[in-house]
N, C-alpha and C positions, 0 to 999 in steps of 0.2 A: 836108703838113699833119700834125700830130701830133695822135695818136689818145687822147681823152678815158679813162683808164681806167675810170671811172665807168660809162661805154656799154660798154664790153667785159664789164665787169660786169653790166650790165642785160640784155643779150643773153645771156649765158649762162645766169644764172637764168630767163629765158624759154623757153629751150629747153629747159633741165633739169624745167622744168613743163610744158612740153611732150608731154616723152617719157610722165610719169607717168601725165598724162591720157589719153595712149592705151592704155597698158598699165591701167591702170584700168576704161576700157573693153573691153578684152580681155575682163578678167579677171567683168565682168557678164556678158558675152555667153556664157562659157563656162560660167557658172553658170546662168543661163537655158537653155542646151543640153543642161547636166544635168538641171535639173531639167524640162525636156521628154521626154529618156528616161526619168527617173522616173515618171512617168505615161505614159508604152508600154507600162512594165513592172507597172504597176497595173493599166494595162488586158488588159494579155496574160493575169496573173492571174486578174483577176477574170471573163475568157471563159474562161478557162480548167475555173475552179469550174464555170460554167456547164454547160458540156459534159458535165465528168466527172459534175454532178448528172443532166442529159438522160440520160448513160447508166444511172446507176441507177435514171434511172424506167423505162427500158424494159426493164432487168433487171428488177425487179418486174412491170412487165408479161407480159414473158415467163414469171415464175412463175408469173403469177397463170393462164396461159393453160394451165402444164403440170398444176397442181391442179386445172382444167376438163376437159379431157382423161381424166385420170385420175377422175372421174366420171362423163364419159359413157361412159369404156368397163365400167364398174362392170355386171353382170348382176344381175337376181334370178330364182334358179333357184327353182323349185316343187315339180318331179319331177324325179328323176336316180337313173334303174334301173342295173344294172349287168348285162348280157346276157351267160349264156356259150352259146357260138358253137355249139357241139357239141348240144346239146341246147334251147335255145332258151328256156330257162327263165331267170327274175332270180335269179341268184343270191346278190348286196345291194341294199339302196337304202338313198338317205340319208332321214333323218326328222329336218329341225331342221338340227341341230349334231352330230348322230352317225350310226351304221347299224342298218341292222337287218340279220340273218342271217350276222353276222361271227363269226370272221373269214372271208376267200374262203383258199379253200385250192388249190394251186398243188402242180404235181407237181414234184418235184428232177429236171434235168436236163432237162426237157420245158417246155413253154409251155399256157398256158392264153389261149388266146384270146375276150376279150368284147369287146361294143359297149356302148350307152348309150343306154337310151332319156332325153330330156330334154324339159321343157317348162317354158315360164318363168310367171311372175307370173301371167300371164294365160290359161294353158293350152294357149295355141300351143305345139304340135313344134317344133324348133331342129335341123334338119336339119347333119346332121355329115359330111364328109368332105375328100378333097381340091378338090372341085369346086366344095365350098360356102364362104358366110361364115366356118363355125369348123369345126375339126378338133379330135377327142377326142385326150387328151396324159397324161401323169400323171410326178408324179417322185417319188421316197423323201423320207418326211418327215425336217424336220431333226433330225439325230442315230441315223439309225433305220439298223440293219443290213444292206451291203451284199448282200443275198444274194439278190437278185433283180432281171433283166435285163429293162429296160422298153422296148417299142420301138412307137411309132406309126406309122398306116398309115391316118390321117386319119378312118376312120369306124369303125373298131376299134383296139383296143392287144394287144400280144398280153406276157406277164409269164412268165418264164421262170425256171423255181426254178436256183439254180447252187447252193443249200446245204440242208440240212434246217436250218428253226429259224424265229424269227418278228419280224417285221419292220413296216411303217410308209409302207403309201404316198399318195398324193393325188393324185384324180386333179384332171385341168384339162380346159379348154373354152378352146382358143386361137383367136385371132381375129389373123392377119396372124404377124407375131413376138413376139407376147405373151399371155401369160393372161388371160383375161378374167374369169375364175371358179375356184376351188379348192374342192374337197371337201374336209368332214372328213378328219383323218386314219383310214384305212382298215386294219385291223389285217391281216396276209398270214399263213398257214401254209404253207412248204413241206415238203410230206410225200414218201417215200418211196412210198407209192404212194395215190391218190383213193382207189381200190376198197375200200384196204385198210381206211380210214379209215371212209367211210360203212357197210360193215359192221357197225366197232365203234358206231356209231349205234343200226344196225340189233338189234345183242346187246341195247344197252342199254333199247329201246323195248320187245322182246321180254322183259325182265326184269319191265318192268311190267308187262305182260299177265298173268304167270308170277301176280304178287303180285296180282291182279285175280281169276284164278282162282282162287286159296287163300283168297281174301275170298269167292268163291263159295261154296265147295266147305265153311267154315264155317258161312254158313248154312243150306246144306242140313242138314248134320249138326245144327241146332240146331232145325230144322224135324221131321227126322226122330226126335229123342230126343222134342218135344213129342208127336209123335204116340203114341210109343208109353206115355209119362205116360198119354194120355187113354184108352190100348185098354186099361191096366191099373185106369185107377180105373173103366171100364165093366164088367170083369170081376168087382171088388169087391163093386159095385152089384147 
């Protein structure tokens, strides 16, 4: 039987529509697969923000917790004597924001060992040592000259001159491994020798006496010249 070309024709362009429409269809499907990992990748995103925002809140928390910290380990000291060991006497104390009886003077080559009497706000003792909550400590103020070797021993410090000349310390009140309190800065002399020093005090105190006495000793003389005015105008008389 001979074959209609007309039908060979019609057949062909049907299949040829055929193919299109599938590939047509492909070609949706793959765009809907795109654009389904597109919104994976929105979504990955946008947990993403989330999380890395979670962590800066608890970064803020955690600061906010180390600024709390740092407050409650905050002291208020009331009294803070400065005890030397040899003689049992205070040798400074703080008042305020500065000292009184400074500077402490410090022998060259030798140590000077004090304690610390202390008491806070409210007049309770603040017991010092190794055994206790805080241990006495001190460092050289910033920029102050090396010439003195500080060493703690928890309920005392002992300061040790290595130069003559004058220097800058502070003390502390540590609690664990950290300060919890700083004194004034503390003004240090190290001399060649204590004795020699407190003498010259001693010349100097004695100089006033010297001028106490010649303040005397004029007016006697001014007492004595009146008297003999009045023996000479009774002579007169």
């Amino acid at each position: 039987m001979a074959t209609d070309p007309r039908d060979t024709t019609r057949r062909s362009l049907l299949a040829t529509t055929g193919s299109l429409g599938v590939l047509g269809l492909a070609g949706c499907l793959s765009d809907d697969e795109e654009d389904d990992g597109g919104n994976g990748d929105d979504d990955h995103d946008h947990n993403g923000d989330d999380d890395h925002d979670h962590d800066d809140d608890d970064h803020d928390h955690d600061h906010d917790d180390d600024d709390h910290d740092h407050d409650h380990d905050h002291m208020d000291i009331e009294t803070f004597e400065v005890i030397d060991r040899d003689t049992d006497d205070v040798a400074v104390y703080v008042h305020g924001d500065h000292w009184h009886g400074d500077p402490l003077l410090v022998p060259d080559d030798d140590n000077l060992s004090v304690e610390a009497h202390v008491e806070d706000d409210h007049g309770d003792e603040i017991a010092l040592g190794d055994d206790e909550e805080y241990t006495l400590n001190a460092r050289l103020a910033d920029g102050a000259q090396e010439i003195v070797d500080l060493e703690s021993h928890g309920d005392h410090l002992h300061i040790t001159g290595e130069e003559t000349g004058i220097t800058d310390i502070v003390f502390q009140i540590w609690h664990g491994d950290h300060a919890d309190w700083e004194s004034p800065a503390l003004e240090v002399e190290v001399v060649d020798d204590i004795d020699d020093h407190d003498h010259d005090d001693d010349d100097h105190a004695h100089d006033h006496d010297d001028d106490d006495h010649d303040h005397d000793h004029d007016h006697d003389d001014d007492g004595h010249d009146h008297d003999g005015h009045d023996h000479d105008d009774d002579h007169e008389h």
